[in-house]
DRENLO-523883 format. One record per atom (N, C-alpha, C): x, y, z. Coordinates in steps of 0.1 Angstrom, whole numbers, padded with zeros to 4 digits, always signed. Each point is the difference from the previous one (the first is absolute). Layout:
BEGIN
XYZ;...
//
This chain:
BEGIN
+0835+0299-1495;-0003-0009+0012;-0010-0010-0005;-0001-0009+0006;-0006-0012-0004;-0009-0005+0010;-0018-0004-0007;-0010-0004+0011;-0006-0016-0005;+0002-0005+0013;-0001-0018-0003;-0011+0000+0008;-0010-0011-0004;-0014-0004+0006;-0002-0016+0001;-0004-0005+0013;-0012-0016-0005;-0008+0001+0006;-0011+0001-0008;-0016+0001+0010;-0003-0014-0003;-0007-0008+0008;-0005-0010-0001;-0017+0006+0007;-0010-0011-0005;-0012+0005+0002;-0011-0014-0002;-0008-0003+0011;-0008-0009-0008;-0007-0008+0016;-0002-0014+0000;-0002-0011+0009;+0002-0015-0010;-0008-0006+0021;+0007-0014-0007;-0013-0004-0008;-0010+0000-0001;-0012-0005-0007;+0003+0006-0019;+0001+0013-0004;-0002+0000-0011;+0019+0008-0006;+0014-0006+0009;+0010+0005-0004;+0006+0006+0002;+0008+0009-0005;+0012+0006+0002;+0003+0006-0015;+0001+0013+0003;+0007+0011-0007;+0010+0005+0000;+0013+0004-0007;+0012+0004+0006;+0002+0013-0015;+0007+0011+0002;+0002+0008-0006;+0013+0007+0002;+0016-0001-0006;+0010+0005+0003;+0001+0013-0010;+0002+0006+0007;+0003+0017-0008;+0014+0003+0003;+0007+0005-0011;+0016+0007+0001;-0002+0010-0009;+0008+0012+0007;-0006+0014-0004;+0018+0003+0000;+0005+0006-0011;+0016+0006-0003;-0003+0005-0010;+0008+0016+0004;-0002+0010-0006;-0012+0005-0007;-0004-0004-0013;-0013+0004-0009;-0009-0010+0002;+0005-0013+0002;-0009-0009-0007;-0007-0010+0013;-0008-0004+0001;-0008-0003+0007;-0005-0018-0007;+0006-0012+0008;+0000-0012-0009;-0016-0007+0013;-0002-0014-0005;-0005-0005+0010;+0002-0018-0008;-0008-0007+0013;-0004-0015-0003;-0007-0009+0010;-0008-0004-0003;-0013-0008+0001;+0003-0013+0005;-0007-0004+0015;+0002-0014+0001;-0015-0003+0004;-0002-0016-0003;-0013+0000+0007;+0002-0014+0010;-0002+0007+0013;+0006-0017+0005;+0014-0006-0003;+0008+0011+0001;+0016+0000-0001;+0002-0003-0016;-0008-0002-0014;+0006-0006-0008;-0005+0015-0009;+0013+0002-0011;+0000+0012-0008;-0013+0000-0006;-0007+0011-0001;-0014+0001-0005;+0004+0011-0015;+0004+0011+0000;+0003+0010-0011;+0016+0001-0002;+0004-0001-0013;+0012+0002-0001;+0003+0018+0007;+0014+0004+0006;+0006+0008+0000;-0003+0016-0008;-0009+0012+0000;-0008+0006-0007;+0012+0012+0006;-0001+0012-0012;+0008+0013+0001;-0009+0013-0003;+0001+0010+0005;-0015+0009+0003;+0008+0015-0003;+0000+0010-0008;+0008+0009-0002;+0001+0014+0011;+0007+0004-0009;+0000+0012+0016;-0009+0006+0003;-0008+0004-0009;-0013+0005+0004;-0008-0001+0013;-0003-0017-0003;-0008-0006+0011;+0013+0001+0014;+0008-0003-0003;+0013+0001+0012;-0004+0010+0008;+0005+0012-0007;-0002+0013+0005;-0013+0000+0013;-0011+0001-0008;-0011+0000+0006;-0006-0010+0013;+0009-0010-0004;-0007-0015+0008;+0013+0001+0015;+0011+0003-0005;+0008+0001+0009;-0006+0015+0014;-0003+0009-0003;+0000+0009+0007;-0016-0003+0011;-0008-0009-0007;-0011-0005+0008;+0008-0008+0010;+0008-0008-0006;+0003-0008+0013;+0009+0003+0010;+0009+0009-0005;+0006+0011+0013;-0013+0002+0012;-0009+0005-0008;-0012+0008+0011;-0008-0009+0009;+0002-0016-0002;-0001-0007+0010;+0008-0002+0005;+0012+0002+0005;+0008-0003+0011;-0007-0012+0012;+0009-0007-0011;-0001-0013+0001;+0008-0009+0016;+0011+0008+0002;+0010+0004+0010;-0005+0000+0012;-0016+0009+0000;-0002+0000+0011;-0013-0007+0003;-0001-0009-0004;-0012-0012-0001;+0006-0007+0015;-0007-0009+0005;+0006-0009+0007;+0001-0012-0002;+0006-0008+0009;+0007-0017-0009;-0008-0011+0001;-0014+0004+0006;-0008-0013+0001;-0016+0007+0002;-0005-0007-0005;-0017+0006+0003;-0007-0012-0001;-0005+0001+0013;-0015-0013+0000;-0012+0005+0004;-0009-0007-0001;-0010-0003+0004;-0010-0011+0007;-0007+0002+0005;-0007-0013+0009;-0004-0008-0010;-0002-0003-0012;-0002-0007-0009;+0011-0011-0005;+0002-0013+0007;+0008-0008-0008;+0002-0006-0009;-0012-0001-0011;+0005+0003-0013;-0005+0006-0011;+0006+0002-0013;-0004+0007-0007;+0017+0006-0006;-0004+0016-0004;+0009+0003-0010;+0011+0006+0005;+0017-0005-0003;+0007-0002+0010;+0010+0011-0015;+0009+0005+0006;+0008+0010-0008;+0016+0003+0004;+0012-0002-0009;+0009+0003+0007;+0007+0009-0011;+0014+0013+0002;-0001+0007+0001;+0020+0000-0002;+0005+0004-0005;+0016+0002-0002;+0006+0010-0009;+0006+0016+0008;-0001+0011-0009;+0011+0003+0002;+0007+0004-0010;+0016+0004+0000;+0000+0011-0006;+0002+0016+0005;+0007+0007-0007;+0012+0007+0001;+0007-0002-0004;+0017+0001+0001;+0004-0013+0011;+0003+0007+0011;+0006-0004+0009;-0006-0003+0013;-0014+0003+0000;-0011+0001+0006;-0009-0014-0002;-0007-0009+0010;-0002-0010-0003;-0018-0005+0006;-0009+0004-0003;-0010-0009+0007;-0007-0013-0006;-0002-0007+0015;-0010-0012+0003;-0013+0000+0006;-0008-0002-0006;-0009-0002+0006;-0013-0009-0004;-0006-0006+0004;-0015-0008+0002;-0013+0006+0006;-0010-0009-0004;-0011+0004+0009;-0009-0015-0005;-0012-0001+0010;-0014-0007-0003;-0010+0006+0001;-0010+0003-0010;-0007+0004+0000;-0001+0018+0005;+0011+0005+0002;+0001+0012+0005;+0013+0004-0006;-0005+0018-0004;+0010+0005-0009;+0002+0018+0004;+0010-0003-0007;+0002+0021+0009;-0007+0009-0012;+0002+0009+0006;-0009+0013+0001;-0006+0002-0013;+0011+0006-0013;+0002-0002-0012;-0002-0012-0008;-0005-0013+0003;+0005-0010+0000;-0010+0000-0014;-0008+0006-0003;-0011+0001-0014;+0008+0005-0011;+0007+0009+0000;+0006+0012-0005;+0016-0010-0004;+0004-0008+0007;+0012-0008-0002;-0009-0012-0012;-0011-0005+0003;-0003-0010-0014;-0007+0006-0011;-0002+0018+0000;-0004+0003-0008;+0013+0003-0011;+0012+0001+0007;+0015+0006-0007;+0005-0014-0007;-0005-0011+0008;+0002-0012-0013;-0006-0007-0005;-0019+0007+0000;-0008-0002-0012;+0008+0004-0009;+0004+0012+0000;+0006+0009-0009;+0010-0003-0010;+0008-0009+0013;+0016-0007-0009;-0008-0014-0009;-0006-0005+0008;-0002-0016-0001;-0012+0001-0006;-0009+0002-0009;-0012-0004+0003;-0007-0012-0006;+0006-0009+0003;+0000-0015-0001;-0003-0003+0006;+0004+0002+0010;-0004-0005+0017;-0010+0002+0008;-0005+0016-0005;-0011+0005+0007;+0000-0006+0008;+0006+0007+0014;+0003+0002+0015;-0019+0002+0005;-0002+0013-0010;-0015+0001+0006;-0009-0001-0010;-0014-0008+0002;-0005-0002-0006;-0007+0016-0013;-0001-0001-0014;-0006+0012-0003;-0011+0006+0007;-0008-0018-0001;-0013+0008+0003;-0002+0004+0016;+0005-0003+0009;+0003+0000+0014;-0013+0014+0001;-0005+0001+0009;-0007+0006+0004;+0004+0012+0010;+0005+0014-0001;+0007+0013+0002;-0011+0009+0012;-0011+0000-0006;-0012+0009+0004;-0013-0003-0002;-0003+0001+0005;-0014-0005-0003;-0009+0016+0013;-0009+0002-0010;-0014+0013+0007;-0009-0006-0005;-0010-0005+0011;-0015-0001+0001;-0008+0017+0002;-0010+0001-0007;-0007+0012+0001;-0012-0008+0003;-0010+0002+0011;-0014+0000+0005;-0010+0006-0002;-0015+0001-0006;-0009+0008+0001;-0012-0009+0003;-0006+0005+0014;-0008-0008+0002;-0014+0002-0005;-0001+0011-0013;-0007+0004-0006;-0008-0015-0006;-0014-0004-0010;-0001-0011+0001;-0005+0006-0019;-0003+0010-0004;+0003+0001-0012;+0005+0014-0004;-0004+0007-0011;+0001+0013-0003;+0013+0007+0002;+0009-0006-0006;+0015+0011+0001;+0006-0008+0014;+0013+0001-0003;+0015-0002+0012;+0006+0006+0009;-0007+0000+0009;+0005+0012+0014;+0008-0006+0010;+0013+0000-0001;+0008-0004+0009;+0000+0004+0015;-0005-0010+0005;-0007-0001+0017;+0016-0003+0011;+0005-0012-0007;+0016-0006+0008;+0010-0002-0014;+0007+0001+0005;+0015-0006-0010;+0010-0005+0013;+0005-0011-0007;+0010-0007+0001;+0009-0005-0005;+0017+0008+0007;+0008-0003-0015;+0012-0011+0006;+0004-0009-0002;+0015-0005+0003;+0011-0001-0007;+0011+0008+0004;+0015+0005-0005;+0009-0014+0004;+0004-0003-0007;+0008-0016+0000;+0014+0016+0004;+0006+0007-0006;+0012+0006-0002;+0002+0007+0010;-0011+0008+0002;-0001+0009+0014;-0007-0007+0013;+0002-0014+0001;-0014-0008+0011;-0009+0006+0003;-0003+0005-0005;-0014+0007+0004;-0013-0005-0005;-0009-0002+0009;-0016-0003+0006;-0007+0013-0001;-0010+0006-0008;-0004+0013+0003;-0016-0001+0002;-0008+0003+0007;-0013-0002-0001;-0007+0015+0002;-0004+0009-0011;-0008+0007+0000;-0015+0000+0001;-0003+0011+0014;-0014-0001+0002;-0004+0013-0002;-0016+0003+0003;-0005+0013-0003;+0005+0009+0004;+0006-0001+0014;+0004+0008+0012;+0009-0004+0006;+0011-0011-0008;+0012+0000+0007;+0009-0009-0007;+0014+0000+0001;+0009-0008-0008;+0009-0008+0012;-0001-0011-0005;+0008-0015+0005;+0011-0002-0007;+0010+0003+0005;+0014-0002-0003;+0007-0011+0006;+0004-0013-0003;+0012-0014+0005;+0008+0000-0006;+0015-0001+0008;+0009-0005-0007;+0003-0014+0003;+0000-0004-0009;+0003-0017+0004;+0007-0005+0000;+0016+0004-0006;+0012-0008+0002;-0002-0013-0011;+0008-0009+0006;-0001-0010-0006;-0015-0011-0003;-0008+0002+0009;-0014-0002-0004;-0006+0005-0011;+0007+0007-0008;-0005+0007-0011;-0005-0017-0010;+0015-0007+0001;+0001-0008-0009;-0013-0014+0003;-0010+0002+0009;-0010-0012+0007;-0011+0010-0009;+0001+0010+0007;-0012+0006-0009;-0005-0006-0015;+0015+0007-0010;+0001-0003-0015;-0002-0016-0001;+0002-0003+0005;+0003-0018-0004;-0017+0000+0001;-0007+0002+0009;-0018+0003+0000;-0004+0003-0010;-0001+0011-0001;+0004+0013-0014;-0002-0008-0015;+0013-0010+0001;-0001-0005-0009;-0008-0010-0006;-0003-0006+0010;-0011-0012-0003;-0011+0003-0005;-0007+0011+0005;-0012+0009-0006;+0003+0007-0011;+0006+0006-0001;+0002+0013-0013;+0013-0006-0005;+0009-0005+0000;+0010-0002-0011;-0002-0010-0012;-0010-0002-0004;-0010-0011-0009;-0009+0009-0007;-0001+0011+0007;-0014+0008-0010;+0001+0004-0011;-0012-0002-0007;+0002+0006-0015;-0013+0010-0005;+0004+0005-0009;-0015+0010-0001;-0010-0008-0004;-0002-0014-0007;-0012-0003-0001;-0002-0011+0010;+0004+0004+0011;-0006-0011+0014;-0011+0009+0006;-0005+0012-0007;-0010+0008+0009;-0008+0007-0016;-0012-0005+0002;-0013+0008-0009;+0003+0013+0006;-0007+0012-0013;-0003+0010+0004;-0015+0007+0003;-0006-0013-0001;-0015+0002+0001;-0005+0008+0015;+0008-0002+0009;-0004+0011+0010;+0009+0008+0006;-0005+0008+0012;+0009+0012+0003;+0010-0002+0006;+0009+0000-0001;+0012-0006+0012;-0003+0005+0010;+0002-0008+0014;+0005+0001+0011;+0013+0003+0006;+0009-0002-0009;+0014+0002+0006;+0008-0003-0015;+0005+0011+0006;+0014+0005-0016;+0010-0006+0005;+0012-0006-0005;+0011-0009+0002;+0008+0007-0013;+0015+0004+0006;+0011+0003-0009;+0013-0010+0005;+0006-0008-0009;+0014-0003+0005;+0010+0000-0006;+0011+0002+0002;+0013+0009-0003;+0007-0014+0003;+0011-0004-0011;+0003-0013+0001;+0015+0003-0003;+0010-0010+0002;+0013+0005+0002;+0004+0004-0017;-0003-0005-0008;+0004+0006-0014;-0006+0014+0001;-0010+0003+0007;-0001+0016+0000;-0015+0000-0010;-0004-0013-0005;-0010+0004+0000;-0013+0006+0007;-0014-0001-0004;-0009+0007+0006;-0015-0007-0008;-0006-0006+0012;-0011-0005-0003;-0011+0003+0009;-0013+0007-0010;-0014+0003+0009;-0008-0013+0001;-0012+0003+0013;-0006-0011-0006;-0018+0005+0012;-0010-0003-0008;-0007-0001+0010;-0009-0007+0003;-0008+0000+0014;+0000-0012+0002;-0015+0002+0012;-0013-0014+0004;-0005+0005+0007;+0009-0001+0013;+0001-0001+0014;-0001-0003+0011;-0003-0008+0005;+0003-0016-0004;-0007-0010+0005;+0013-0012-0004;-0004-0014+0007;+0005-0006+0003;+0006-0008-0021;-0015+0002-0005;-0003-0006-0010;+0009+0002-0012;+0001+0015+0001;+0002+0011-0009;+0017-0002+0006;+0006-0003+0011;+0012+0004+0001;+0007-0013+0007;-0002-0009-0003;+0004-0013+0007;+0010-0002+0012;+0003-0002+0015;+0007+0001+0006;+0006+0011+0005;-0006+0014-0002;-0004+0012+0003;-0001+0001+0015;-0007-0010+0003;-0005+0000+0018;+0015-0005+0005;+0004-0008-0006;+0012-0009+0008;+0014+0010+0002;+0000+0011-0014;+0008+0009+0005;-0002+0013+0007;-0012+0002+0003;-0006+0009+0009;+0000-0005+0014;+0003-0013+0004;+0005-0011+0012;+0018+0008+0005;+0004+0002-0014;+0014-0002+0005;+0003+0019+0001;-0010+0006-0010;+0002+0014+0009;-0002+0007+0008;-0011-0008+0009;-0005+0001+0008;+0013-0001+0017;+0010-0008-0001;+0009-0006+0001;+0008+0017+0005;-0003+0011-0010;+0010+0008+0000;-0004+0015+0006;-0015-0004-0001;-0010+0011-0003;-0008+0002+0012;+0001+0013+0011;-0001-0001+0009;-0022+0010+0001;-0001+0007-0014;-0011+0001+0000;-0009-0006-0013;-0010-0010+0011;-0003-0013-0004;-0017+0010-0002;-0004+0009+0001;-0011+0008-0005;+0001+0001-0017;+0012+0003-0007;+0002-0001-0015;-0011-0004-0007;-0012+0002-0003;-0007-0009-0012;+0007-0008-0009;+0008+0006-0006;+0011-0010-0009;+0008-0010+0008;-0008-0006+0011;+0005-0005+0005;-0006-0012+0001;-0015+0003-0004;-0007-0011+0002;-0009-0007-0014;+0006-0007-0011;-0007-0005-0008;-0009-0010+0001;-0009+0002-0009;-0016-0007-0004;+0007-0016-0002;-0004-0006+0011;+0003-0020-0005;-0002+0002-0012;+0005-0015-0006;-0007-0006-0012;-0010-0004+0002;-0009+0001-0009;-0015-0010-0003;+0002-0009-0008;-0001-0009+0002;-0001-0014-0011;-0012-0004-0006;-0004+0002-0004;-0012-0005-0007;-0004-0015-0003;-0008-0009+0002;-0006-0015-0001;+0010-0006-0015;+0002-0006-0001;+0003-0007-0015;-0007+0002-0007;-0011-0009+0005;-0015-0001-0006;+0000-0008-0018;+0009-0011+0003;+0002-0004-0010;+0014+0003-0012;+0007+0013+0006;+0009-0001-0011;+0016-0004+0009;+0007-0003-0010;+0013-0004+0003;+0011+0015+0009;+0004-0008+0005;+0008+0010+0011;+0017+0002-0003;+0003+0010-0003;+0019+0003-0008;+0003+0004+0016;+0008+0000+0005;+0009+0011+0010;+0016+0002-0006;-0001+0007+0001;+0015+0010+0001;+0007-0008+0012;+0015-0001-0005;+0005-0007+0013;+0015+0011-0002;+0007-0003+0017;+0017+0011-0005;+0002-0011+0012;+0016-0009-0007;+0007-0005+0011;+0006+0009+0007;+0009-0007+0013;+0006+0009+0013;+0015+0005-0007;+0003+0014-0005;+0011+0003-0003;-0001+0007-0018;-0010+0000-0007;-0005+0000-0008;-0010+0012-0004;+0002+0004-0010;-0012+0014-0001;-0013-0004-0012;+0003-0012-0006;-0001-0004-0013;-0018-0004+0006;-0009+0003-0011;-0013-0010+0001;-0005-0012-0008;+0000-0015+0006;-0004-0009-0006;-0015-0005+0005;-0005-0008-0010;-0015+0002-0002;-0002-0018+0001;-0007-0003+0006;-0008-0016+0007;-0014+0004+0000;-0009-0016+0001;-0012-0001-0003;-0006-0006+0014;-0008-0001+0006;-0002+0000+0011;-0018-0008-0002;-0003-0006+0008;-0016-0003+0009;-0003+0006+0010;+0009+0002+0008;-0001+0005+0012;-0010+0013+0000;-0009+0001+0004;-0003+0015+0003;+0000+0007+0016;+0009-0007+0006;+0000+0002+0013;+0014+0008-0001;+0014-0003-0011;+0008+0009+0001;+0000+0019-0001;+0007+0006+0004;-0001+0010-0002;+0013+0006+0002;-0002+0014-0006;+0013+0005-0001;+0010+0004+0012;+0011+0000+0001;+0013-0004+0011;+0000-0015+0002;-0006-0009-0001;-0006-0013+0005;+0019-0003-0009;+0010-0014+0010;+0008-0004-0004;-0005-0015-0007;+0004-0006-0014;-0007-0008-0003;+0014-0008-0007;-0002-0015-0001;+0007-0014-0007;+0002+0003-0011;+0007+0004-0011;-0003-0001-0014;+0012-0008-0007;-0005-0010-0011;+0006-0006-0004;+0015+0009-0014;+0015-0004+0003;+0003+0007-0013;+0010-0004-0008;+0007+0005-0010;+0008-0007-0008;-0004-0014-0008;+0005-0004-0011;-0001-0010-0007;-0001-0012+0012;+0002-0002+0009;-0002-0007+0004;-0009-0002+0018;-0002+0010-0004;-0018+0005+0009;+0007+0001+0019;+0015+0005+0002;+0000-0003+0010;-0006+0014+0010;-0004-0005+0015;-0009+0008+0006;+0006+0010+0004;-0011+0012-0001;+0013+0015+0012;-0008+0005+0003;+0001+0012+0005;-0012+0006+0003;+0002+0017-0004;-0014+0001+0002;-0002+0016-0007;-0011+0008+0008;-0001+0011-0004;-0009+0007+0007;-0011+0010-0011;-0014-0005+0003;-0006+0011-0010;-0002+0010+0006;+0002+0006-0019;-0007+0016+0005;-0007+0004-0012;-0005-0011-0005;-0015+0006-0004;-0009-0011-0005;-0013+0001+0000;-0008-0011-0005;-0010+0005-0006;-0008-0004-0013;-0009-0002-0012;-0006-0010-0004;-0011+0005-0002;-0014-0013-0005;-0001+0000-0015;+0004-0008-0007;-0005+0002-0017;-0008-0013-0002;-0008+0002-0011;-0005-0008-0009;+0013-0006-0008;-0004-0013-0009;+0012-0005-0003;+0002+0007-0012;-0010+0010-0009;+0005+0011-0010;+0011+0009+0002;-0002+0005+0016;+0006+0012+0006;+0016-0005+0002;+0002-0013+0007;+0013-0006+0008;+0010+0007-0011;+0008+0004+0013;+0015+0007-0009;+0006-0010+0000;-0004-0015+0005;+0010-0013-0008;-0010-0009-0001;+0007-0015-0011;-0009-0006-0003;-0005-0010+0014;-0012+0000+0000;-0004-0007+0015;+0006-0018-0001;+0006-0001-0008;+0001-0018-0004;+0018+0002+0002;+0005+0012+0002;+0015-0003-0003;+0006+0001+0013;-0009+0019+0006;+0005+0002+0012;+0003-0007+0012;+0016+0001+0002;-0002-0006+0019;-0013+0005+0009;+0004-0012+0011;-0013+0005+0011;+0007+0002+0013;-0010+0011+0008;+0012-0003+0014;-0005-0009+0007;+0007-0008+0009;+0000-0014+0006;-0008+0002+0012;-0001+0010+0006;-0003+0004+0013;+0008+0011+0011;-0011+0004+0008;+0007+0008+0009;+0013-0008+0005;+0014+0012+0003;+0007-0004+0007;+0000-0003+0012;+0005-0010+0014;-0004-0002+0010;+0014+0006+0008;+0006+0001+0000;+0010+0007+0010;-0005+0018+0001;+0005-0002+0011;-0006+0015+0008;+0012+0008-0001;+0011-0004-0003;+0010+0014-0002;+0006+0003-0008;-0005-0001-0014;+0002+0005-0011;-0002+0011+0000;+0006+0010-0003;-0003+0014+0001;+0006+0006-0017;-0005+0011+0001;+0007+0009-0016;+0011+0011+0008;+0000+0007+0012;+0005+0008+0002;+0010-0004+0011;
//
């Protein structure tokens, strides 16, 4: 019997992805479009992977998906859907809304495809915040907070009691948060000169695993507050200490040159501008000039530093500058 596929996958801002799969008897073929035009020649995959790859996607029953999924969001990432096995035929679409299994279906053609990467590696899976509101002397976990991208789950452990949410499709507003803060981190974004305040693990879709620790504060964790806004959103006990992080302090210039960290809207990436301003501050949306040809966009910081012109992690005579705060009021990240 013979299994025929077209997934298409993508939007109108950054394209279109198309992936045809034909599955007869052993062999398991595919091919690549991007924006309707052939991307990968025609590839052949042995029985092996057959065997195995086939029997996953029996277990989604695909059959019993349904033929359209939306959401109140009109635009964004739009997906369509055409499954043949034997004699049996499904259609279907969606925007921005996907069925049940619908993780588990682009993990089956990371698998086939991984050219395409449906989902990003580093995508962000889990993430546990551990709390001790201890202020030195050893790590005594006071609250924990974990978020399950797989299982939606929101969990907030307290001394004397456990907070359990399921969140459905809200899972995915969370992470998008999530990411802005922690999907950038690296282990030398935090000295180890003092005691942590909060242990941070994240579990990323390659299955890696990354610690990290950190104080509790705005400084130490940039934009930290802005995603404790959107859990708040879900979280009906607003008592949590880990609920409430230490602002940033900014400290005066006092003479030395000013770097901020900047992340456009859509982006996880950190780019670095020079600034006068000492009135900006972190979440602040700001002008920044870019490309060879300096055109304007806008971006949002999430971190700022005072160096001497020894210290500057770029040369002070080369670096762009940002132009100014942004003035429209509905620019948002989330």
């Amino acid at each position: 019997m013979t299994k025929q596929m077209k997934f298409t996958l993508g939007n109108a801002a950054e394209g279109y992805k198309t992936v045809e799969v034909f599955v007869k008897s052993d062999v398991v073929s595919y091919k690549v479009l991007r924006n309707g035009l052939l991307d990968v020649d025609k590839k052949s995959f042995s029985v092996g992977f057959s065997e195995s790859r086939l029997a996953e996607l029996d277990a989604l029953n695909i059959f019993d998906w349904a033929e359209a999924y939306s959401s109140a969001v009109s635009v964004g990432e739009q997906w369509e859907l055409i499954f043949k096995d034997g004699d049996r035929i499904y259609r279907g679409h969606g925007s921005n809304a996907y069925p049940e299994n619908w993780e588990r279906f682009l993990d089956w053609l990371d698998a086939l495809v991984p050219e395409l990467e449906f989902v990003d590696r580093q995508r962000l899976e889990k993430i546990t915040l551990d709390y001790s509101r201890e202020s030195g002397g050893g790590f005594n976990i006071a609250e924990r907070l974990t978020l399950d991208r797989r299982e939606n789950i929101l969990t907030l452990y307290k001394p004397q009691s456990m907070h359990l949410y399921r969140l459905g499709a809200d899972i995915d507003k969370l992470f998008a948060a999530a990411q802005i803060v922690f999907g950038g981190l690296k282990a030398d974004d935090f000295q180890r000169s003092y005691p942590a305040q909060i242990k941070i693990e994240l579990i990323r879709h390659d299955g890696s695993i990354e610690n990290f620790d950190a104080l509790f504060n705005e400084s130490s964790l940039p934009g930290f507050g802005k995603f404790v806004d959107v859990l708040k959103e879900f979280i009906t006990d607003l008592t949590a200490e880990i609920l409430s992080p230490v602002p940033a302090v900014i400290a005066p210039a006092q003479g030395k040159y000013i770097f901020c960290k900047v992340q456009f809207k859509g982006s996880y990436k950190h780019y670095t501008y020079q600034t006068d301003d000492e009135t900006l501050a972190v979440g602040d949306v700001v002008d920044v000039p870019v490309g060879k040809n300096n055109d304007v966009n806008q971006a949002r910081i999430v971190e700022i530093g005072y160096f001497d012109e020894y210290e500057a992690p770029f040369p002070v005579d080369k670096i762009k500058k940002i132009i100014g705060k942004h003035v429209a009021t509905e620019w948002d990240y989330f």
